[in-house]
GUVO-145938 format. One line per 4 residues: number of its first residue (from 1); their letters; for each residue x, y negated, z of C-alpha. Coordinates in nm, 3 decimals, m for minus. Each point is the difference from the previous one (the first is absolute). Layout:
NUM = a = X,Y,Z | ...
// end
This chain:
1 = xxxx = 8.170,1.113,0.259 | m0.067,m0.176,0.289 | m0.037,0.197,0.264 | 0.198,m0.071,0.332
5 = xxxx = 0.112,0.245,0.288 | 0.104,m0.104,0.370 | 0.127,0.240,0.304 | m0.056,m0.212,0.345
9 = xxxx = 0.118,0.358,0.178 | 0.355,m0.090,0.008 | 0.151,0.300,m0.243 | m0.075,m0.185,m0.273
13 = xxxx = m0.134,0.088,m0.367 | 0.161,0.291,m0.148 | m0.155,0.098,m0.343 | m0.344,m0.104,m0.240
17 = xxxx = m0.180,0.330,m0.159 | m0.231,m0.062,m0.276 | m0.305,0.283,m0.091 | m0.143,m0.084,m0.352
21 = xxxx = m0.380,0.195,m0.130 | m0.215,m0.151,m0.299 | m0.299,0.003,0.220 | m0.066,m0.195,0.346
25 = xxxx = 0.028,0.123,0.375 | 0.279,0.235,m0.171 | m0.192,0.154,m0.235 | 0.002,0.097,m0.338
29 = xxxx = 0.309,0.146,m0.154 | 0.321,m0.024,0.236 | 0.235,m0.208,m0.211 | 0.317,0.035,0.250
33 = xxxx = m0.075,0.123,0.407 | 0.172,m0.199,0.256 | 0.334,m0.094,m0.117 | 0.292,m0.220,0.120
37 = xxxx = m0.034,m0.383,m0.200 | 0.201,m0.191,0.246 | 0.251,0.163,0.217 | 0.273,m0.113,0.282
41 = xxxx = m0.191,m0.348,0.083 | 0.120,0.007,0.372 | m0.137,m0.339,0.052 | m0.297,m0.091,0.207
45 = xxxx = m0.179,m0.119,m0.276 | m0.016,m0.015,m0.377 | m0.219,m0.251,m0.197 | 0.160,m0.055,m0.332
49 = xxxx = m0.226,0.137,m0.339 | 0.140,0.337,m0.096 | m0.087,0.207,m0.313 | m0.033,0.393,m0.063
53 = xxxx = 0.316,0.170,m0.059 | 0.063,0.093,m0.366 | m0.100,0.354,0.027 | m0.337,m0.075,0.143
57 = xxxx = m0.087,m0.258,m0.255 | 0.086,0.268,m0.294 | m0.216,0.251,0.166 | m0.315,m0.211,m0.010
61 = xxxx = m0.253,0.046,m0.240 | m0.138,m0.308,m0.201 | m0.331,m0.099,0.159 | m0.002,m0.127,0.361
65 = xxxx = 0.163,0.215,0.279 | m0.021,m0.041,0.411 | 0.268,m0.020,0.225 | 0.015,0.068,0.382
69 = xxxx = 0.290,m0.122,0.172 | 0.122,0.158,0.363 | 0.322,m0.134,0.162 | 0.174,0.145,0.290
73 = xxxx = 0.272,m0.174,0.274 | 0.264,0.228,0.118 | m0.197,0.115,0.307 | m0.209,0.177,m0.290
77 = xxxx = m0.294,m0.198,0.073 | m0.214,m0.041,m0.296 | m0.244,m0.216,m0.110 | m0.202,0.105,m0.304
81 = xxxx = m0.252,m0.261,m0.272 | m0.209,0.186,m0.234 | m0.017,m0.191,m0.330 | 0.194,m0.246,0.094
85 = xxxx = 0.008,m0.137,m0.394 | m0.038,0.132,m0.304 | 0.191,m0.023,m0.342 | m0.128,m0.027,m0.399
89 = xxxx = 0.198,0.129,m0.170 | 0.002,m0.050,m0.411 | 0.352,0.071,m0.225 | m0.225,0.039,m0.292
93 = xxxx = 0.065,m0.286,m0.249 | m0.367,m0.115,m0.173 | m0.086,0.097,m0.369 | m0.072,m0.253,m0.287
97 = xxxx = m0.221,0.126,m0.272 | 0.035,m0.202,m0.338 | m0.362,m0.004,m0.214 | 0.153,m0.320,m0.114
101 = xxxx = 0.204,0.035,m0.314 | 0.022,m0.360,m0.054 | m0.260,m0.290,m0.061 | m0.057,m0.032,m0.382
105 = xxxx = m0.222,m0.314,0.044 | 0.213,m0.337,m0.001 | m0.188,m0.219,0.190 | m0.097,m0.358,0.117
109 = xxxx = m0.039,0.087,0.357 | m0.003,0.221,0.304 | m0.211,0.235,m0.129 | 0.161,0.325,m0.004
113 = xxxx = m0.108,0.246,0.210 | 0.257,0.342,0.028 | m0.042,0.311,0.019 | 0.324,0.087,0.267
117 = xxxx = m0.109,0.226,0.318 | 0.185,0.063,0.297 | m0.018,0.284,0.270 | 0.171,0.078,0.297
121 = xxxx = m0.021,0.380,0.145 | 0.230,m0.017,0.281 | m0.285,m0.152,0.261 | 0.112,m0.366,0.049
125 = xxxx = m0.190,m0.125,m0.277 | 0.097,m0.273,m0.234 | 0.079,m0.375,0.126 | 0.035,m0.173,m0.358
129 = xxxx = 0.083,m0.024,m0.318 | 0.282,m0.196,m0.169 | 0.082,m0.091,m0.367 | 0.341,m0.143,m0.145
133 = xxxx = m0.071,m0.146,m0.339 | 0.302,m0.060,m0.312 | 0.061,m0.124,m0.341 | 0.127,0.324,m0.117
137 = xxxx = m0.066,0.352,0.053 | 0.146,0.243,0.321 | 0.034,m0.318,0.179 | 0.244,m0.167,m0.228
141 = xxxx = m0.045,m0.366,m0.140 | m0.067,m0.301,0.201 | m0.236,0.076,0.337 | m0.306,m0.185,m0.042
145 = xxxx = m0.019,0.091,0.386 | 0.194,0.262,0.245 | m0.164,0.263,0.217 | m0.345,m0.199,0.108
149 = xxxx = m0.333,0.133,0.182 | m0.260,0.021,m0.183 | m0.242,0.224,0.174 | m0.011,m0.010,0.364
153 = xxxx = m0.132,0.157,0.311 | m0.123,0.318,m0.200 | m0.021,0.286,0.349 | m0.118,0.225,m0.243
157 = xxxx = 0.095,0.375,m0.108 | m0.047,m0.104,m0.362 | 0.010,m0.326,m0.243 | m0.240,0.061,m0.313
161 = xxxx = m0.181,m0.286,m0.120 | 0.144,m0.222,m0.250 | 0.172,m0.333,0.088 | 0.132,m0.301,m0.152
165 = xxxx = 0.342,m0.226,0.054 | m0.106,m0.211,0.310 | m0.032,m0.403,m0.154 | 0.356,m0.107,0.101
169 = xxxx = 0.152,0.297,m0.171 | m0.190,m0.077,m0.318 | 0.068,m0.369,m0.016 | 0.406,0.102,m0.004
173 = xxxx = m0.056,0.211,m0.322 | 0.170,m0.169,m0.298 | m0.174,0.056,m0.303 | 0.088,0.322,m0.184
177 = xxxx = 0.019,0.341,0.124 | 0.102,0.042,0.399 | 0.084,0.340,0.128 | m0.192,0.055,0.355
181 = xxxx = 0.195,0.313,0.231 | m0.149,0.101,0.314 | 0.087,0.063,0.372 | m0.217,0.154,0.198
185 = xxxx = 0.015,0.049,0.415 | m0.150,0.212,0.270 | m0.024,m0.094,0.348 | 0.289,0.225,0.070
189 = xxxx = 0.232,m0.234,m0.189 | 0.030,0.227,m0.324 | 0.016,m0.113,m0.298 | m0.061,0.088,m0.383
193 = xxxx = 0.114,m0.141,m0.273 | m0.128,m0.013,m0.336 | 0.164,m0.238,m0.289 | m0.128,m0.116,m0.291
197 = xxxx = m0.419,0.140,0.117 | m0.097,m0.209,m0.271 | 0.009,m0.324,m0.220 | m0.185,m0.345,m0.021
201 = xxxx = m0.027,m0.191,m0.333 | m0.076,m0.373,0.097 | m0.073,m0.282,m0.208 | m0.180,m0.309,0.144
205 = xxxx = 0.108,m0.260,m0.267 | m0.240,m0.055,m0.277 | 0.042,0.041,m0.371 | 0.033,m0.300,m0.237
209 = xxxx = m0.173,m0.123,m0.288 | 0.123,m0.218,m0.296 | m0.171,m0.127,m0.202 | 0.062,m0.106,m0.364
213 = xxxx = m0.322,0.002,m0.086 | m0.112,m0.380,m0.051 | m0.385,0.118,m0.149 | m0.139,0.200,m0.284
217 = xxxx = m0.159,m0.316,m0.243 | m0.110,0.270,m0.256 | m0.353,0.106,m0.028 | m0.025,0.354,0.031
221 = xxxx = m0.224,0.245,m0.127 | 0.176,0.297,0.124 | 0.237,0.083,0.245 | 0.262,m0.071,m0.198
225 = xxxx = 0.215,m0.241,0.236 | 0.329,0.074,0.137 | 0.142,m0.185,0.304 | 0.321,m0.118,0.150
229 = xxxx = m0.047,0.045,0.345 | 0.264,0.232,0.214 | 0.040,0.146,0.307 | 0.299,0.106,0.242
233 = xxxx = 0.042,0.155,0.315 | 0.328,m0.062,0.194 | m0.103,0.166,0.337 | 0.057,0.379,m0.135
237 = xxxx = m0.333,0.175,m0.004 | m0.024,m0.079,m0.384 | m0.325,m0.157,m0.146 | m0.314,0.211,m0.003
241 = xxxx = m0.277,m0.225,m0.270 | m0.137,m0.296,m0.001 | m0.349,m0.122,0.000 | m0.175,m0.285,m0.206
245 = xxxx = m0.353,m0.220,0.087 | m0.119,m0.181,m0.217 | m0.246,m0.367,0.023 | m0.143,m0.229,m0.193
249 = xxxx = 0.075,m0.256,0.281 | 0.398,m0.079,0.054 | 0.149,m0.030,0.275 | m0.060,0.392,0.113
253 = xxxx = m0.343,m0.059,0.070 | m0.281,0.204,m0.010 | m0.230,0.144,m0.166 | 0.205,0.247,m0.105
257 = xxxx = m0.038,0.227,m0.342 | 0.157,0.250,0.078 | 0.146,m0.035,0.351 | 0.294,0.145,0.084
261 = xxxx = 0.090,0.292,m0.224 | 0.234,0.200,m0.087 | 0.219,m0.077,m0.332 | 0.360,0.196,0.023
265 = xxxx = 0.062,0.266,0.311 | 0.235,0.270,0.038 | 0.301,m0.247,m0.124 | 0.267,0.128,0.292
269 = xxxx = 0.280,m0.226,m0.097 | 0.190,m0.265,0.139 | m0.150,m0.251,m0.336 | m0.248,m0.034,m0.214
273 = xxxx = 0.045,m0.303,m0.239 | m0.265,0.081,m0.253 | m0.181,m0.107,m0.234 | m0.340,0.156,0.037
277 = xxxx = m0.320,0.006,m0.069 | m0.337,m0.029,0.233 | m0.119,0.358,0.041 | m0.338,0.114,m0.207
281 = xxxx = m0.248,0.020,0.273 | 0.150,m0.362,0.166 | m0.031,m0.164,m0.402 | m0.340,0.137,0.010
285 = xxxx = m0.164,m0.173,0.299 | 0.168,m0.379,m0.091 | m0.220,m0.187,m0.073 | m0.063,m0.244,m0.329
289 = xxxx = 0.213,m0.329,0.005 | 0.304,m0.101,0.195 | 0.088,0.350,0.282 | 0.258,m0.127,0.267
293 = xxxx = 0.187,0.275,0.096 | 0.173,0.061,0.308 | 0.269,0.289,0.100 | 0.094,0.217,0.266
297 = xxxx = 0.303,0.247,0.011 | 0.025,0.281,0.230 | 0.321,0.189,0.159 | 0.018,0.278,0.138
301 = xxxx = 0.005,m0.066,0.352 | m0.303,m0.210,m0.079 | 0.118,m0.329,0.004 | m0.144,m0.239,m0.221
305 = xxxx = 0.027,m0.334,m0.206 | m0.274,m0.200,m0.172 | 0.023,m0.281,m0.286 | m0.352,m0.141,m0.067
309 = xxxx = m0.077,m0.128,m0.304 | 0.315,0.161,m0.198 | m0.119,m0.098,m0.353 | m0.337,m0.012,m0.192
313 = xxxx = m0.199,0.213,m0.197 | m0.214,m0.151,m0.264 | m0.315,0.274,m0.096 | m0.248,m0.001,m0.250
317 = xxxx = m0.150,0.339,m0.107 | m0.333,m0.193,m0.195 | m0.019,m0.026,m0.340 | m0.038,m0.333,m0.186
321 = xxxx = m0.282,m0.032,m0.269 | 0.078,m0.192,m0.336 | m0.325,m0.051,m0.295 | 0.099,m0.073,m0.353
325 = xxxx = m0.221,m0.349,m0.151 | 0.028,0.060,m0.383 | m0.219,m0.225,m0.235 | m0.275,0.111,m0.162
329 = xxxx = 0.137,m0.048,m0.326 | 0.327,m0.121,m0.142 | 0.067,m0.118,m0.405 | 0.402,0.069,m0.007
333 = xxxx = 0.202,0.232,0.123 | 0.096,m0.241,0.270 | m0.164,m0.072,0.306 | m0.046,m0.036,0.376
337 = xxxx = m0.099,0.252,0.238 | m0.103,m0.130,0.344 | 0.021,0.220,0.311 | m0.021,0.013,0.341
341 = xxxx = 0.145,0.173,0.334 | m0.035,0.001,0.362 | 0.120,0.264,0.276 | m0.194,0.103,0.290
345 = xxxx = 0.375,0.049,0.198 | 0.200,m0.256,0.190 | 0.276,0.000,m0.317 | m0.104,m0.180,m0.245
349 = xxxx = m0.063,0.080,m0.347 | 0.376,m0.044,m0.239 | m0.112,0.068,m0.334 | m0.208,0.184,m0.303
353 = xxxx = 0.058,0.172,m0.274 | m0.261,0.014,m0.297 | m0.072,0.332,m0.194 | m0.169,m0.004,m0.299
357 = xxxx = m0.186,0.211,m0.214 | m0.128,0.030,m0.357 | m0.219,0.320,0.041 | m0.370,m0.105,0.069
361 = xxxx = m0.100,0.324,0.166 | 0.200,0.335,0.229 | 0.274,0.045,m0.035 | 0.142,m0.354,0.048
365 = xxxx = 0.396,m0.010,m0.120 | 0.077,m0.242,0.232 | 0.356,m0.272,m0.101 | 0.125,m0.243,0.274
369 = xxxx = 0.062,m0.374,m0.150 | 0.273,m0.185,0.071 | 0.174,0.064,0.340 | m0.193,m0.139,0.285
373 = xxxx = m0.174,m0.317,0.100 | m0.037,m0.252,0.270 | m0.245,m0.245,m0.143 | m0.332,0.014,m0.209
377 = xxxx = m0.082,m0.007,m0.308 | 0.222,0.222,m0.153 | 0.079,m0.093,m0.391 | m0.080,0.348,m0.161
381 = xxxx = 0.120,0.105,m0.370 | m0.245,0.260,m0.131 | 0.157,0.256,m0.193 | m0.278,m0.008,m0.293
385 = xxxx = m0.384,m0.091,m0.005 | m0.243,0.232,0.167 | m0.088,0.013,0.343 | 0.237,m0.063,0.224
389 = xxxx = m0.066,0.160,0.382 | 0.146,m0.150,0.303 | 0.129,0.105,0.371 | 0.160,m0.212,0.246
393 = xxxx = 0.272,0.239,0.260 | 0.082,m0.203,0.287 | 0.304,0.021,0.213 | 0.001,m0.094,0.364
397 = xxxx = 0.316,m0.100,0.158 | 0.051,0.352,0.212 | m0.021,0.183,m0.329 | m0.364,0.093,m0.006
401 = xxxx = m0.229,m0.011,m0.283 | m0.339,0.093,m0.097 | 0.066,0.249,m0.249 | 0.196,0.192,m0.192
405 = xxxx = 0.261,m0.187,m0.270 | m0.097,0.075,m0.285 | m0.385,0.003,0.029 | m0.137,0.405,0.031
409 = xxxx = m0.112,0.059,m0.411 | m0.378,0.091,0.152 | 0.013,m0.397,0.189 | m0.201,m0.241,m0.200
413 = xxxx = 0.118,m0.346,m0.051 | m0.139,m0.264,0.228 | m0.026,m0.257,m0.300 | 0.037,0.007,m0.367
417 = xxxx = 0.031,m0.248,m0.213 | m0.132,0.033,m0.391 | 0.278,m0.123,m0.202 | m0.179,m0.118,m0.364
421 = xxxx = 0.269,m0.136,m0.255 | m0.269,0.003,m0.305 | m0.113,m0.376,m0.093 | m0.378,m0.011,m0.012
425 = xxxx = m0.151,m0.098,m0.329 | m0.221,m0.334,m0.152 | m0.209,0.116,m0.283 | m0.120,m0.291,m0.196
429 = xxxx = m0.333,0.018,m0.149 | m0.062,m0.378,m0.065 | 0.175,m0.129,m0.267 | m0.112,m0.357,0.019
433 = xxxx = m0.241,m0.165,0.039 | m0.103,m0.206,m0.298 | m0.266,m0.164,0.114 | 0.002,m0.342,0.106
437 = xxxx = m0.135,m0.026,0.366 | m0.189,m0.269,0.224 | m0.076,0.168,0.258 | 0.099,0.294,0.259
441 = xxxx = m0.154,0.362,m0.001 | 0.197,0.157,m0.272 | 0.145,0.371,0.105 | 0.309,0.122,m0.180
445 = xxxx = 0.104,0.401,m0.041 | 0.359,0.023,0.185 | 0.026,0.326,0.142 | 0.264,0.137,0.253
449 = xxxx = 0.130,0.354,0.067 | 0.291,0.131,0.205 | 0.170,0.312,m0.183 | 0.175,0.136,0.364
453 = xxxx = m0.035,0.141,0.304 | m0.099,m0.359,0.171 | m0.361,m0.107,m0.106 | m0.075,m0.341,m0.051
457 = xxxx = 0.061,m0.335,0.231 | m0.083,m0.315,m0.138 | m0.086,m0.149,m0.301 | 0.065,m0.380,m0.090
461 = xxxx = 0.001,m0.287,m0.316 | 0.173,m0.273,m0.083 | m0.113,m0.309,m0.208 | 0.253,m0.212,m0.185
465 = xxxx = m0.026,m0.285,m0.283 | 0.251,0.218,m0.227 | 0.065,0.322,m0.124 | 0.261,0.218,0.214
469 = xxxx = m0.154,m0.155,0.303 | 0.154,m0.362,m0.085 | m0.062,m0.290,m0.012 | m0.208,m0.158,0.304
473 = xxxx = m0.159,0.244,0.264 | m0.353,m0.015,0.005 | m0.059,0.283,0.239 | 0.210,0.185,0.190
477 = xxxx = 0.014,0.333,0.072 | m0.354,0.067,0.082 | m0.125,0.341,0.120 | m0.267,0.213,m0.192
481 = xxxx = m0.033,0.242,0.212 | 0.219,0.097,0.381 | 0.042,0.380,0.192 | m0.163,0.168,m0.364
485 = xxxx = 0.180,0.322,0.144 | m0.105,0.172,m0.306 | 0.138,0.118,m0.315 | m0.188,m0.255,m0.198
489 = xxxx = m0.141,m0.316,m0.047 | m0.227,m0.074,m0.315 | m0.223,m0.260,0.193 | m0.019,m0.283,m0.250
493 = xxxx = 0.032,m0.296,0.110 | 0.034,m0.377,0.007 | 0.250,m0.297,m0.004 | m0.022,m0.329,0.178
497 = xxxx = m0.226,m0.232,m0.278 | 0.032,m0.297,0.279 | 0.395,0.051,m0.032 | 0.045,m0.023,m0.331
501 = xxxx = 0.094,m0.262,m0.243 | m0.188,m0.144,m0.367 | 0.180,0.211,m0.259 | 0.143,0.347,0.060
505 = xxxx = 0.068,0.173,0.307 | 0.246,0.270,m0.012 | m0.041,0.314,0.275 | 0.210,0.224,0.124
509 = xxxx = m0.021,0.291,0.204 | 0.194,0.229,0.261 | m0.083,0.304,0.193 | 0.151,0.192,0.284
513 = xxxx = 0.016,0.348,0.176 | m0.009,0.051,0.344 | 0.329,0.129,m0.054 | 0.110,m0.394,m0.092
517 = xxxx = 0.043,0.102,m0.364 | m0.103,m0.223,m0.210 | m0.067,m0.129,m0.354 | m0.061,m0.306,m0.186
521 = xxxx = m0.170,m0.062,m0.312 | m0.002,m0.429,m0.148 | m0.272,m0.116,m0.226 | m0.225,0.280,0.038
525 = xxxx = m0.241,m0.226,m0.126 | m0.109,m0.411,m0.045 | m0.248,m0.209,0.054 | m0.126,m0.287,m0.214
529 = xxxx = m0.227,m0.279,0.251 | m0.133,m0.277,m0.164 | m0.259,m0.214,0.252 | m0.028,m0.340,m0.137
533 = x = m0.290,m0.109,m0.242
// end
């Protein structure tokens, strides 16, 4: 302490006494009464700094204690200073409570906050905090950094709140798990020591994605696809998920259906090279046609990485709709059946199959023909005559159709076709006609009838100069009657007298169902013309 003493007398300075209380003025409790701290000085003077002897120092108590100094010469003068300093005293070290049993989060940044709190009881207070930070637990492994302040001008009885690694400190971390001890001082100098208070998991380097995934060119339905995209993380927090967006625009753009979302989470490992498939509510919002989606993974210290436009997802949920065009009526077992298809979807449609039936009425026993088909008509076999019922299934390029395959036995056919195989019949009532003729008006008694399902088309003659319809052709096939759609015909009726030739005329007729069957009968009768005087 610095505290001088000079005798200008001339016996010169002969001891320094020293009176210690915890109060002021000499008050309070008496710590040590006046008692000898420097003896045999014998000089006229003494200035240097001087400090309590042992024994006095041990007998103070911590807190701050006052001390009167006297001195005396060796005429036994004495000269006396009332609180001439006082002393804080402090021996007890500060305390480090640990609430911090280590920092579970990894993370991308500063942005821990720990729960470490410091107290002093001795009186000085605390002056800082100081943290030594290592690869390896009880300080062992490389130091990241030695013994470095990180809290500062506390003056404070206690520490409590929650702090983080100041920036410096932080930015030295490696990535991984660094072990953080503490060092905490009071104003007196003490110090505590606590290693290993607690861990920090960093990881500030992003995970990867490859991707092997060069676009989904199937049309889908469902969410059936499965995709060769993968995902690492090399900076030791492990991946978390990954999310997907999805546009009809490329190039990441918006709008977005769905926006980020979601797909895989909870994966906690180092990989992740798939494949996988979109999740059910993220297949659900894409929307129909061509879905761009882009991907973002997640680790656990929140870094992430994104890859726009990974792959493709082609979508169409509509159904197509396909008609079966079946002719009216059909004479052989062979014929065409003409369809057609279109789909209210982006796909496309891919193909058809035809069902057919037999059964006129519920319940339908519906039998596909054939395999499938790409163009129209399709060239049908029948498997006997009857009515023959038709439905066209179409196939879009996703996988959708518009109904069940075969037909439901209660679905009616969408066209039918009568298939007639009977040959319709030419009853011939005229025998001849004997009578020489020389002029028109005559009517002759042909009659026509079809015998199956089909009812009657067209009825026609023919006019030739022989029997068997030979020799020259007077008239062609002429038609009696067109579109009879009946059963029968017994209409008589007339031939061509302009047409024919002097001598006999020989007719024939033919008949034909609106099924195309058809018959043919020569010489159903003749003709004799005679016209010149």
């Amino acid at each position: 302490y610095n505290v001088s003493f000079a005798d200008a007398g001339g016996s010169l300075l002969q001891n320094v006494q020293v009176k210690i209380t915890t109060g002021p003025a000499q008050t309070g409790t008496l710590i040590t009464d006046w008692a000898d701290n420097i003896t045999s000085i014998n000089s006229a003077s003494y200035t240097g700094d001087w400090s309590l002897v042992t024994g006095y120092w041990d007998l103070l108590p911590e807190g701050q204690s006052y001390v009167s100094v006297r001195t005396y010469d060796n005429a036994s003068n004495l000269r006396a200073v009332t609180d001439a300093f006082y002393v804080r005293k402090d021996v007890t070290a500060p305390s480090i409570t640990d609430n911090q049993s280590g920092d579970d989060a990894w993370r991308n940044s500063n942005s821990g906050a720990y729960n470490v709190d410091f107290a002093d009881s001795g009186g000085s207070l605390l002056n800082k905090v100081q943290v030594k930070i290592t690869t390896g637990s009880a300080q062992t492994g490389t130091v990241i950094t030695d013994w470095t302040d990180n809290i500062t001008s506390v003056n404070s009885a206690s520490y409590t709140g929650d702090w983080s690694l100041v920036t410096d400190l932080w930015s030295l971390l490696q990535s991984g798990t660094g072990y953080v001890s503490v060092r905490v001082f009071d104003n007196a100098g003490s110090t505590a020591t606590l290693t290993d208070a607690f861990y920090v998991r960093k990881d500030t380097q992003a995970p990867s994605i490859t991707d092997s995934q060069d676009g989904d060119s199937a049309w889908r339905a469902a969410n059936t696809g499965s995709y060769a995209v993968g995902f690492a993380d090399a900076g030791g927090s492990l991946l978390s998920g990954f999310q997907v967006r999805a546009s009809t625009v490329a190039g990441g753009a918006g709008p977005f259906s769905p926006d980020w979302t979601d797909n895989v989470t909870g994966i906690n490992a180092a990989s992740y090279p798939g494949p996988w498939t979109l999740a059910v509510g993220v297949w659900t919002l894409l929307q129909p046609g061509t879905n761009y989606i882009s991907i973002r993974a997640y680790d656990n210290a929140g870094s992430a990485a994104v890859l726009a436009d990974a792959f493709n997802v082609l979508k169409d949920t509509q159904p197509p709709a396909g008609a079966a065009a079946a002719p009216d009526y059909a004479g052989s077992l062979d014929f065409n059946v003409g369809w057609s298809a279109s789909d209210s979807g982006p796909a496309g449609v891919d193909y058809v199959r035809l069902y057919y039936t037999m059964n006129t009425a519920a319940p339908y026993t519906w039998t596909q023909f054939g395999t499938t088909f790409n163009a129209s008509p399709i060239a049908f076999t029948a498997p006997s005559a009857g009515t023959a019922g038709f439905r066209i299934v179409a196939y879009d390029r996703a996988g959708n159709t518009d109904e069940a395959a075969p037909p439901a036995a209660e679905t009616g056919p969408e066209d039918s076709t009568v298939v007639d195989l009977a040959a319709p019949v030419v009853t011939d009532n005229q025998s001849g006609d004997d009578a020489w003729r020389n002029s028109a008006g005559t009517v002759y008694n042909v009659d026509f009838s079809a015998t199956g399902a089909s009812a009657l088309d067209t009825a026609q003659y023919k006019v030739t100069a022989g029997p068997g319809q030979t020799g020259e052709v007077l008239k062609g096939w002429t038609t009696i009657a067109a579109n009879i759609n009946s059963a029968n015909y017994t209409t008589d009726w007339q031939a061509d007298f302009n047409a024919l030739k002097s001598s006999f005329n020989y007719v024939s007729a033919r008949v034909w169902t609106m099924a195309g069957t058809t018959t043919t009968a020569n010489d159903v009768f003749y003709i004799k013309k005679d016209t010149s005087p």
